[in-house]
Each structure stands twice: as C-alpha cells, then as structure tokens.
N, C-alpha and C positions, 0 to 999 in steps of 0.2 A: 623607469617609464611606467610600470606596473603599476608602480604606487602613487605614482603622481595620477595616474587616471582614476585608481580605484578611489581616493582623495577627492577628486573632482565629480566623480559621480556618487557618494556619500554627499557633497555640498548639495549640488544638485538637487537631490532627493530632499534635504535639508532646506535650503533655501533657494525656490524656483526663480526668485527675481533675478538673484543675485547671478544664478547660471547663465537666464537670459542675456544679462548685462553681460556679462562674459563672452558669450558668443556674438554680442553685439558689437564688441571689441575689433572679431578679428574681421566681422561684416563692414564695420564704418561707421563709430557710434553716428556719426551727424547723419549719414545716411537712414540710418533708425529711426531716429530723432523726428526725420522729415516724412517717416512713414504712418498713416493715418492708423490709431488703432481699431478702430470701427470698420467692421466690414458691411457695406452695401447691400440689404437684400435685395438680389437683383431674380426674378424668377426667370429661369431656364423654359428655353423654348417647348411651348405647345401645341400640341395638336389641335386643329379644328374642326370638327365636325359637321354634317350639312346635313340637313331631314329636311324631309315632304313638310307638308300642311299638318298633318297629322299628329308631329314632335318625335314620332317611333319609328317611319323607315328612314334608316339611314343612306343617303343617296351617296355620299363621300366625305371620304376626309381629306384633310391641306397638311402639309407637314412640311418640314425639313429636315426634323429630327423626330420620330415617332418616338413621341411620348405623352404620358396624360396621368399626371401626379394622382395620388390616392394617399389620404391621411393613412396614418399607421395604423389605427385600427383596424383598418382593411388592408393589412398587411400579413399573411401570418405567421406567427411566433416561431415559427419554424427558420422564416426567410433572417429575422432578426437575428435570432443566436449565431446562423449561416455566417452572417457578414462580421458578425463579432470576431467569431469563431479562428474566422479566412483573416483579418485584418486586422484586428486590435484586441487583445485578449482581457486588458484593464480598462478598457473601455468606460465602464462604468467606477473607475477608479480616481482617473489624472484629470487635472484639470485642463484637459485640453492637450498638453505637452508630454510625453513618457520620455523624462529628462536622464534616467536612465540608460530608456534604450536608446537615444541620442546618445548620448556617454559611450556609450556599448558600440554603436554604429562608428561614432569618429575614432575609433581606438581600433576597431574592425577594416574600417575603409583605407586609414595611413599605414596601415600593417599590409597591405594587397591581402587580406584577407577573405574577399570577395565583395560585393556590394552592397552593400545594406542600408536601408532608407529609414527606419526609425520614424514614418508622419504616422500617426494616430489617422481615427478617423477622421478628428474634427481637423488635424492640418490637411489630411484629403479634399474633406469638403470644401474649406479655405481656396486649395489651390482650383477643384472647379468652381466656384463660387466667382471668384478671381477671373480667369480663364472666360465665363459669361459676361463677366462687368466689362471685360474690355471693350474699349469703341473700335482699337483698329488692328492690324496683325498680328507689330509688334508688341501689344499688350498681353495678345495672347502667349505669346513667345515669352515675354518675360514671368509670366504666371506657372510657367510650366518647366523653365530651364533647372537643370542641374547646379545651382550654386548654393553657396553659403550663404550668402542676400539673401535668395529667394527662400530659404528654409528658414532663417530669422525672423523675416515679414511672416512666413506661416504660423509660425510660434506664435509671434506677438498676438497677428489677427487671432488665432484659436484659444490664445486665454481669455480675448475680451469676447469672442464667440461661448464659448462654456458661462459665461457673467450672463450673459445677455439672453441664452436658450439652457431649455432643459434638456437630460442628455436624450429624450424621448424625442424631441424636435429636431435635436442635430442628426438622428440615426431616421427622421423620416424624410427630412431632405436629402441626405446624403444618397438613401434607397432611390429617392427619385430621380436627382441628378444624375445616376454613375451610368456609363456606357455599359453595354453588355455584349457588345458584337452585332454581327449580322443588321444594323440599322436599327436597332433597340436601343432606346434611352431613358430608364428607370427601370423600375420592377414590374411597374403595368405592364409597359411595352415587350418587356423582356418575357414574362408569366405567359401573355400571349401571343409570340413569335414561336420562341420554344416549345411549350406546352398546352398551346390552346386555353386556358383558362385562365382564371381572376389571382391576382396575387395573394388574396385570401387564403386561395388554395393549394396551396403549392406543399409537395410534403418534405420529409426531411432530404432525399435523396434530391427534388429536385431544387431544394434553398440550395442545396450543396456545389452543386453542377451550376447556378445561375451565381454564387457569391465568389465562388475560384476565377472565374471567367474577368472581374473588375480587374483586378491586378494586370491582367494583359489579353484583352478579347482576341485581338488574333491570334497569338499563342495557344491558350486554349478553347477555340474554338470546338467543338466537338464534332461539328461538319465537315469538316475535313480531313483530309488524311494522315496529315500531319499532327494537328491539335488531336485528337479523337483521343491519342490515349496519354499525350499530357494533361487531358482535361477528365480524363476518367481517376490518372493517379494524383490528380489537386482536390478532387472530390473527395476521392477516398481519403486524403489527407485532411481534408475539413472535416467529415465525417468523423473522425478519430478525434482531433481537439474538440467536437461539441459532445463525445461524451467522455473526454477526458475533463473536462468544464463543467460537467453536471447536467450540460442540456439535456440531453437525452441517456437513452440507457443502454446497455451492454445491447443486448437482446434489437431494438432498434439503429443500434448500427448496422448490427450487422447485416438486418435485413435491409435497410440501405445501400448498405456495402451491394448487395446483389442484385439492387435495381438496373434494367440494361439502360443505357444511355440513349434517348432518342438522338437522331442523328439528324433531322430533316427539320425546316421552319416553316411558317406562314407567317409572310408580312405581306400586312393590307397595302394595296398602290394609290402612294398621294394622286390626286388630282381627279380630273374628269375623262380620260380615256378607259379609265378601270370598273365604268359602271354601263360600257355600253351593252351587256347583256342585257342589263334591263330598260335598254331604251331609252332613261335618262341623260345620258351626256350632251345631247345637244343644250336642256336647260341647265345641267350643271356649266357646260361653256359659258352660258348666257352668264349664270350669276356669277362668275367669274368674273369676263369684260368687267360686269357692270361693278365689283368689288376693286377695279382695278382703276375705274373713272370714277371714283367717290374720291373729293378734296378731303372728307373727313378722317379717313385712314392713312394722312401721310404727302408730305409735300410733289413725292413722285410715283410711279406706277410702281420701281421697286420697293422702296419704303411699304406700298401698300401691299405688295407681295410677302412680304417679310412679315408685315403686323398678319396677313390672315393664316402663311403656316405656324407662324410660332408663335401667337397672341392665345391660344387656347379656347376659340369662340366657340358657342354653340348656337350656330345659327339656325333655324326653322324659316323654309322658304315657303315660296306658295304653290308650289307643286302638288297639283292632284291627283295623289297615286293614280286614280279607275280614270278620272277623266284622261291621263297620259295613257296608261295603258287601251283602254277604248280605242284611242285616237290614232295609235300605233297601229292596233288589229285596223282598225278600215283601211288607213293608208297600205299596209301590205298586201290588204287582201283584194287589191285594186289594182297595184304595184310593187315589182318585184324589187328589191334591195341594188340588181346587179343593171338596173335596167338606165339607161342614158339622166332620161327626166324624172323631173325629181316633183312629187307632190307632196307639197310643204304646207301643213296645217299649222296654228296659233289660236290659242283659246283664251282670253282674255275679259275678269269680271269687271263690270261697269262700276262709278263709284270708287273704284278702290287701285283700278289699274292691276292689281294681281294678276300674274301670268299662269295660269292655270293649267296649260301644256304646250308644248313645243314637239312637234311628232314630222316624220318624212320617212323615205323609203331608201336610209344611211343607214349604217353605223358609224357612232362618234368613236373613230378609233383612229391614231396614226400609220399613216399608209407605208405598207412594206413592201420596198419595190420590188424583193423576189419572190412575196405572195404572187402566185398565180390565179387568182381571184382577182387581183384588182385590175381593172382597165386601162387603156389607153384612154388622153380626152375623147368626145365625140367630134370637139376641131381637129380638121384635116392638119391644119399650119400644128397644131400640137404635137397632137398624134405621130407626126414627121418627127421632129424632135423627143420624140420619146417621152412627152410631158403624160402624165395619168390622169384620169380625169376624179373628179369628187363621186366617184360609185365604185366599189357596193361601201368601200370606206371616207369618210372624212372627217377631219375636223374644221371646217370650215363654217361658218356662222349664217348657215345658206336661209336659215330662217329668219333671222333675227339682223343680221346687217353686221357692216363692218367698214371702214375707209376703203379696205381690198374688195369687199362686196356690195356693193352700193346697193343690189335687188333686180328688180325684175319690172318691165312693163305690164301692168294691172289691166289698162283698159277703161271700160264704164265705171267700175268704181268710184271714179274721180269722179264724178259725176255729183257726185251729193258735195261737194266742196260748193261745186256753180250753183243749184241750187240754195245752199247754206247762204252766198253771197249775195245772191237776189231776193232771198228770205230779210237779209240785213239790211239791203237796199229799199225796204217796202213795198217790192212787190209780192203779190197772194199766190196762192199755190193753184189758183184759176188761172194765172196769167197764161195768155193763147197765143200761140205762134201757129203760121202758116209754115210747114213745114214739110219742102219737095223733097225727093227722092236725093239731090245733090245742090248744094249749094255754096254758091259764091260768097266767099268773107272777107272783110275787110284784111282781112291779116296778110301780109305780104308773102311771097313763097317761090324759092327760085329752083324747087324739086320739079322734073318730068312731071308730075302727075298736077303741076297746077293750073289754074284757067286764067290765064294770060297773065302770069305772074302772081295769084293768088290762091290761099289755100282752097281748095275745094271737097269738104270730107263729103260724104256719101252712105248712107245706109247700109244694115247688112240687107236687106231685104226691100223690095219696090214697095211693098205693101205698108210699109212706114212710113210712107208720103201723106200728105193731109194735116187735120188742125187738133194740135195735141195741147196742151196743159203740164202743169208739175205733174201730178198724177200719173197720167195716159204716159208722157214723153219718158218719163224715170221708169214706169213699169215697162216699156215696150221699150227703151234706151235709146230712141232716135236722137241720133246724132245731128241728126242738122236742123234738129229744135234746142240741144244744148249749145250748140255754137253758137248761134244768135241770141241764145240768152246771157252764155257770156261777154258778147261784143258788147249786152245793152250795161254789165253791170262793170265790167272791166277786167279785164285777161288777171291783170296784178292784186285787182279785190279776191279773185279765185284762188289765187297763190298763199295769199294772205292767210285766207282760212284755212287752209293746209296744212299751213305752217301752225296755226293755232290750234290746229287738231291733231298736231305732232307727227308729220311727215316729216321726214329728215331726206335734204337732198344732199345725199353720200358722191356722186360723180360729181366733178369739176365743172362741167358743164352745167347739169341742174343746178348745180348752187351757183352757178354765176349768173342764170337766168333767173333763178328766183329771190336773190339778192340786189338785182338789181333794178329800180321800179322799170324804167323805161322797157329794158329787156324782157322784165314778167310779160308788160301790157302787150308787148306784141306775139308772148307765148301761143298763139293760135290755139294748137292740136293739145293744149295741157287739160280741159277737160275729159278728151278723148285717153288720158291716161298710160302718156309718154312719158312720162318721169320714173324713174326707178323708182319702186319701193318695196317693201318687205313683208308678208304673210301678221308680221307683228306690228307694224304699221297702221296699217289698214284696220288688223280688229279692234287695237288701241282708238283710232280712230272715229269707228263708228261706234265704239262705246261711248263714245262722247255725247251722239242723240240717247241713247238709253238712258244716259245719266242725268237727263233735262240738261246739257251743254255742260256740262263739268266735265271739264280735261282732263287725267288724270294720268300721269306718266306712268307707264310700263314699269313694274316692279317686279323681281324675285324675292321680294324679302317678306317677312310675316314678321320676325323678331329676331333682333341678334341679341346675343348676351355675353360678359364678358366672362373671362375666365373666374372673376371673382362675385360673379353675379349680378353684376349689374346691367339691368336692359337698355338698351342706346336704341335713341331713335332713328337714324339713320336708315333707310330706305324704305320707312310706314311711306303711306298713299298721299300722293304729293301733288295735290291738286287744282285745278284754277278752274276759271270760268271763264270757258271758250269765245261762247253766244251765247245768247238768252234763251230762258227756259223755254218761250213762247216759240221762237225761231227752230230751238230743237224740236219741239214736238211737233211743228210740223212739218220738219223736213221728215221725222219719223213717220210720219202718217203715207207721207209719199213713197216712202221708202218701204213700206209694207206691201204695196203693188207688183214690184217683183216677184215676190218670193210664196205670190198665192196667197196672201194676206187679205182684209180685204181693210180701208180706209174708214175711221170714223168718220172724215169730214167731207170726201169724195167720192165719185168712183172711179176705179183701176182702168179698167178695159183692156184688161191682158196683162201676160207673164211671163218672164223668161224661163224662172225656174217653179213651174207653179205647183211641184211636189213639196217645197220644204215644209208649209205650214203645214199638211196633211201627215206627213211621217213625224216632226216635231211634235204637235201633240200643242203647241201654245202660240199664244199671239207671238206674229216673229216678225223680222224686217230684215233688210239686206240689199245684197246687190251683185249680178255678175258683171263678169268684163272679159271681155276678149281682145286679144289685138290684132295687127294687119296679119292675113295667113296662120292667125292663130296658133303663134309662136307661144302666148300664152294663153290659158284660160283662169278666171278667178271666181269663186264665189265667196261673198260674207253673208253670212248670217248671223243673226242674234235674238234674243229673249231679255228681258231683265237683268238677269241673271248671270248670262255669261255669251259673250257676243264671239265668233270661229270665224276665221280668215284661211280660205286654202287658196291655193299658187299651185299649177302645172305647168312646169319652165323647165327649161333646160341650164344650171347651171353653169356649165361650163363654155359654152359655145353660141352668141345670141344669134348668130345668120344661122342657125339650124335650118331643117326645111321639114323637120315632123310637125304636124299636125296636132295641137294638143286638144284633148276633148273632154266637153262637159259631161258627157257622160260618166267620167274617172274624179274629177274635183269636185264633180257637185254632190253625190249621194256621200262621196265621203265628209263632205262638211257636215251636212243636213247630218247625219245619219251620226256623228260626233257629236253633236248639238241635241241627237234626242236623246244619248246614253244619257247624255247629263243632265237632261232635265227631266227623267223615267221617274216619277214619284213625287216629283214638286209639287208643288198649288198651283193652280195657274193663275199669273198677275197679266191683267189689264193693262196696254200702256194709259199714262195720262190723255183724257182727251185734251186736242190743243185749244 
C-alpha cells in the first residue's frame, strides 16, 4: 500500500494532468467532462457607503456582509506571508494544486489518520468564489460539501485560475473574500473590527491572529472563552512557520510571540438606526425608501435591497451637514424629544429638488418596549392597548410620508394651489372678491356645521370681512375669498395643480377624491388645506414658484457611483415644468405678503407672519396654515435658494385636542431659513 501511494504521488509531482485524470476517475470522468474549466469572476458582496453633500461625513453604511475590498498594495506584507504561512506554504510554488499533499491527504484520510484537506489557497478561493456564484441554496451546498466531485471541480477550476491570474491577484482576492469572524469579511473589514485600523497596518502578531481565524472563525474566535486560547496557540503556530519560512526573524517572533491578544471588536451597524446620534436617520430613512422605489436597481424592493448592501456603492446624498444640524438645534430648542407633538421641519433647494434636511424632535431609532423612556401613544384607544406612541423614539417617516403615513392637515398652505389655478385660468392677481366674515358655497355638505346643507367656512377673525384681492386675501389668508375663487376656477383645476406640484395623496380617501374628476370638483374645503400632506411636500412644492414653475421631484441623491467607478445617473434632479414662468412669478409675488415681504406688483396690506423677512435677512415668500382647533399649525418659507416647510402635529393621534401654536413652528422655520442663508448675496426674485 506504501508503495503504491508513494508511486502515485512521485506521478503526481511528475505529471499533473495525468494525476487529475486519475482522480477524475474515481469523481465521474463524464461528470468532469461536463464541468466548466473557467471560473466566473463573480465579486463578493460590498459594502455601501452614504455621505452628506460634502463627499466626507460619512452618514452610514448598507451591508450584509461588512466588507470593502483594498488592492494588495494596501495590504501589508505582513498580512501576506500571515496567510501563506496559516495555509499554503508553496504557495508560490504549485500550479494551483499541491498534488502531493492531495496524495498525502488521500493516504492520510483512508488510513483514519485524521482529516486532512490538501486545497491550496487558490482551490480555497475556487470554492468561495464558487460558493458567491451561486444563484440558489443548493449551489451553495454543493460549493462547499465534503466530496471527491467537489475537490476535483476545485482542482480543475484552480489550474485554469493560476493560467488566468498572477499569484499576486489570487492572494489579493482570496485576502478579500475569506470570512474572519464576528461579521468581518476580508482583511479591510476584519483590520477594522479587530484592530481599529487599515489593513496596511497590521503588524506581524496581528496578520497572525487575523490569518489563523480563516480556517475556522468560530473556533478561533479570540472573544470568547472558548476560542481565546485556541486562537492565541494557532497564532503562535503561524507565528513559528513565518519565521521558519524566512518571513520574518528570530527576534521578531518572538516579540510577537508576546503581543496580548485583544479580545473585544467594533463593528460599524448597517443601516439607518445607527446614526441617530447625529440626527441624520430620519434622511438616511428617507434615502433608503426612495433607494427602495427606484425600478433602476432591480425588478423588486428585495432585489434592490440586496444591490445597495452588497453592490459596493458610494453614494454622496444631499444632505447639509450645518443646514441638518441648525435645524435640529431650533426644533429642540422649541421642543422636547419626549414631548406628544412633533415639529417636523424639510429644507428643500429650488431647481434641483435636493433635500437639504429633514429635522423633528425624534430619534430615528427602533423602539424598545422595556425602554422606560419610550411612551405610551397620546390615543386613549392606543394607549389602552399598550400600543407606544412615535416619542422620544421612532422610525417612522413622520416627515417625509409613507402609505402607513399619509401626513398631516396643512391648512392655508393649499392656498397657493387655488391661486396657481386662477393664475392659469386668466385671471390677475387684482381679481376682487367681496368677501363676508362666512359664506355660503356652492359645494354640498351634510356636516352639523352647514347652512342648509352647504359648506359654510368662516374666518379666523371678523376683521377679515370686506374686499380683498390675490394680494390682500393670501397675505391676510381669508378663507372665504379663497372659496369663491375656487368655485369661479374649479375645485378639480385646484387638485390638479397639486398634483403637478407634487402632493401625493397617501390616504384612500384623498386619492380617491383627487383621482376622480367629479369627486375633486366637489372637493369644497381642499383649498382650506384638508388633505394630508407632509413638511416635504409642501416645501417640494413651493419651490416650484422659486424656480419660475419648474417641478422638480424631491431627491437624496447628489451622485452614486459604482463599486467600479462608474457614475450613474439615477436620482440627479428630475424635473418638469409645472406652470408657466409668468404664472409662477406671480403667484410668488403674492405669496411674499405673508411673510412681511413686500410685492413688486401690489400691495400686501398685512401679514400672518410678518417677522420672517426681517430675521431672514432676503427677499422671502411663503405661507402659514392652521387647521380647525388648531390641530395643526404650518409655516413655509423660502428664498431662492432654499425653500423650509415646518409641521406642528401630532403624529400619532388626529382627534387630539392640544392646541398647536405658531409661536413654536414659526421662529423655527424662519430662523432655519436664516442659518442658511447667513452670508449669501442676496438675489431678487424675478419681477413678474
């Protein structure tokens, strides 16, 4: 038996083919026959990254498997000989197969001699290479079984792998692909889990500690009780072959030999709950969804899941570190995190739709029900039920919308819609309405509060009676000069521009009311600002006049890039043309009245919020809104530059009965709106 092996691995060494063929023998030759020699380079999942505006704060990364490949060069020489050292000693010897110690191994394993595996690095790399290629479970299963087949196909694949790469490429994929434990997958990942730093840096004790660990991560795990000192004596056993090998020298092991083993890790947490210390997660949520509702990443949401943790992207959103941070400070310092209502800011540049911040008085963080911090809802019916409400934590898309959150009643806001329509309609921003304290409309209405079956809205104030104009009626928000200007232009012409100015009606109802013509028209109360909408909405919206009527959808994106460098267009400013330039600018002109502005083409004659333009510092335009009992309160505001939307509502519960006050929504808009425009030039709008 002796000599017939010794024999067989003498051929071996002698004639590699011929070994193969032999082994292919007792695998299946047709089975071999049918196996492709060409292995697939298939890249192994990567990590994606996500930065501000800026391209350097890092907001979060997407993973599934934390990893982020680094050419060898940036690997260093230490980590190399490491893995040589731990795994294949001829490495730079065999073609791919050490037909020897196959030989050695099958003479070893039929003997009960103990188990011995004989794959080199490059049949390693084969089998996770293999293992990634797979489309479905059992490929992976069969990439990885213990057989004869499966060590054949390695062989084969790792001879035409050694043809095809230098051994420098197979020893820097191999570094990148291999598991290392604790959620580490490469050397990057591993360099920085373990040790805090660049795989550059890594010295001999720890290539030694990080190369032992491949053979079996949990096994020698070093963080545990168990592994700790299998993984200290695999070390010191690497240690010992790299300077039995010449890597390194006497003197250098030894002090090796006496490095203490760290025992503890740091691994960064995929996703967006991990960065809500800095008050980014509600727009990291945001560019999520919206990564999630791109057809261009994938036929389904999973699929699209899948390409952004392990596609390797480096995306740069539009997040403005100061403008987020600013917007943060006012909202808190207004409102506390732990408090019911929630005042929900959205910053938003005209032009380009970039979302510039996304701020409220949350944390985006998954709620833990034996946290004693977190609340009960502010609904009674809830609150019965033990349900918690969205404070001081959530993750909920309170800003930004959702099918589960459709938003929030706005108020006068909607107002510039009825306008915009009767701008479209030809009438001037002169047009005069008689307009009493309450008035009777044509729109049908079978609520208590109506005047013999018809809507009847009403003033906040008596002194809002009399003969108002665009101008006068939008600065001072009489409601029952917008009603009859909608009756004259048509409930569903108002919906329409809404819609074209990117309101999304999320509840079943709004959308079935504004999907349907007849249903719009008889929308009564929708200028009055009964439709759900979102703080992101709204500013999306009214950037639309800043921008001379150019639409421009709401974006997180600045630029994605791919793992291999390529920039994809995919969510740049994606924009149309609403209404006419003529139309927007002068619904902007009217819309300056509000907010203390004063009119190139008219005049105001009063103000809801007549502080913003004086603390803002530039020509501004906007709008509040209130609804019945002042369940909400809204102001927008804007500049050229960058148009703010805040929301004081209650999330969780809309029959509330707190009172929300402009005194908390409004300075924090305004006063968001001046950080950011503190040193600009100040631009003119267009006159109309």
């Amino acid at each position: 038996m002796c000599g017939l092996f010794a024999a067989l691995t003498v051929a071996a060494a002698a004639f590699p083919a011929v070994a193969i063929a032999g082994l292919a023998a007792k695998a299946g030759a047709e089975e071999l026959g049918e196996m492709p020699s060409e292995l697939t380079a298939q890249s192994s999942p990567q990590v994606s990254r996500i930065f501000a505006s800026d391209g350097k704060t890092q907001i979060a990364i997407m993973y599934d498997e934390f990893r982020s490949d680094v050419p060898l060069a940036k690997i260093s020489q230490n980590m190399q000989d490491a893995i040589v050292a731990a795994e294949d000693h001829k490495f730079f010897e065999h073609n791919g197969v050490d037909l020897k110690g196959v030989a050695r191994a099958f003479v070893n394993n039929n003997q009960g001699g103990g188990k011995q595996g004989a794959s080199t690095l490059t049949m390693q790399y084969v089998r996770m290479a293999l293992a990634y290629n797979a489309t479905d479970p059992q490929e992976v299963v069969d990439a990885t079984k213990d057989t004869v087949e499966r060590k054949v196909s390695e062989m084969k694949y790792a001879v035409q792998v050694e043809k095809d790469l230098t051994k420098q490429q197979i020893l820097e994929r191999y570094l990148n692909m291999a598991p290392f434990g604790n959620g580490a997958y490469g050397i990057n990942a591993a360099s920085q889990v373990y040790f805090g730093k660049r795989p550059a840096d890594l010295t001999v004790a720890e290539s030694a500690l990080l190369a032992g660990m491949v053979k079996a991560p949990t096994a020698f795990d070093p963080t545990t009780e168990s592994g700790y000192p299998q993984a200290l004596d695999r070390r010191d056993y690497i240690i010992g072959n790299m300077r039995d090998l010449g890597m390194i020298t006497e003197d250098e092991a030894a002090t090796a030999e006496k490095t203490k083993v760290k025992r503890t890790t740091e691994r960064p947490t995929s996703g967006c709950a991990s960065v809500s210390k800095n008050h980014w997660g509600f727009f990291c949520d945001y560019f999520y969804r919206w990564w999630l509702s791109q057809d261009d990443f994938g036929a389904t949401s999973y699929d699209r899941e899948r390409l952004l943790k392990e596609g390797g992207y480096r995306i740069v959103t539009t997040l403005d570190v100061k403008a987020q941070s600013d917007a943060r400070k006012e909202v808190t310092s207004r409102q506390s995190d732990s408090n019911p209502n929630a005042l929900m800011l959205a910053a938003v540049e005209p032009n380009t739709g970039a979302v510039r911040a996304l701020a409220t008085n949350r944390k985006f963080k998954i709620d833990n029900a034996d946290d004693p911090q977190n609340k009960l809802s502010s609904n009674p019916a809830q609150a019965a039920e033990g349900i918690r409400g969205t404070f001081p934590n959530t993750t909920n898309p309170i800003i930004t919308g959702s099918t589960g959150v459709p938003g929030y009643q706005a108020g006068s806001v909607f107002k510039m819609f009825t306008m915009v329509a009767a701008l479209e309609a030809g009438m001037g921003l002169d047009t005069t309405i008689n307009s009493p304290n309450k008035y009777k409309s044509q729109y049908l209405d079978s609520s208590s509060e109506s005047c013999d079956g018809y809507y009847c809205p009403s003033n906040a104030s008596a002194s809002e009676a009399g003969s108002f104009n665009m101008w006068t009626g939008f600065g001072r928000s009489v409601n029952t000069y917008f009603i009859p200007l909608q009756e004259r232009v048509g409930a569903e012409k108002v919906v329409d521009v809404a819609k074209r100015f990117g309101i999304h009606f999320r509840s079943s109802e709004d959308a079935r009311r504004a999907n349907d013509k007849d249903s719009a028209h008889e929308w009564g109360a929708f200028s009055l600002g009964v439709s759900a909408s979102t703080p992101l909405d709204i500013a999306s919206a009214y950037a639309t006049l800043a921008a001379d009527g150019k639409y421009c959808a709401p974006t997180p994106i600045q630029q994605i890039t791919t793992a291999d460098g390529t920039k994809i267009d995919t969510g740049k400013s994606d924009c149309v043309q609403a209404t006419s330039k003529d139309v927007a600018r002068k619904a902007l002109d009217a819309a300056r009245c509000p907010v203390g502005d004063r009119a190139q083409l008219g005049s105001c004659g009063g103000s809801t919020a007549p502080q913003v333009r004086d603390v803002v510092g530039h020509p501004v335009f906007g709008k509040t809104g209130t609804t019945d009992n002042d369940k909400t309160a809204a102001l927008v505001a804007g500049t050229r530059s960058l148009v703010v939307a805040g929301y004081l509502a209650n999330p969780d519960w809309a029959g509330h009965t707190d009172r929300m006050s402009h005194g908390i929504v409004n300075p924090a808009v305004y006063e968001t709106l001046a950080d950011y425009m503190e040193g600009k030039d100040v631009e003119e709008f267009p006159t109309p």
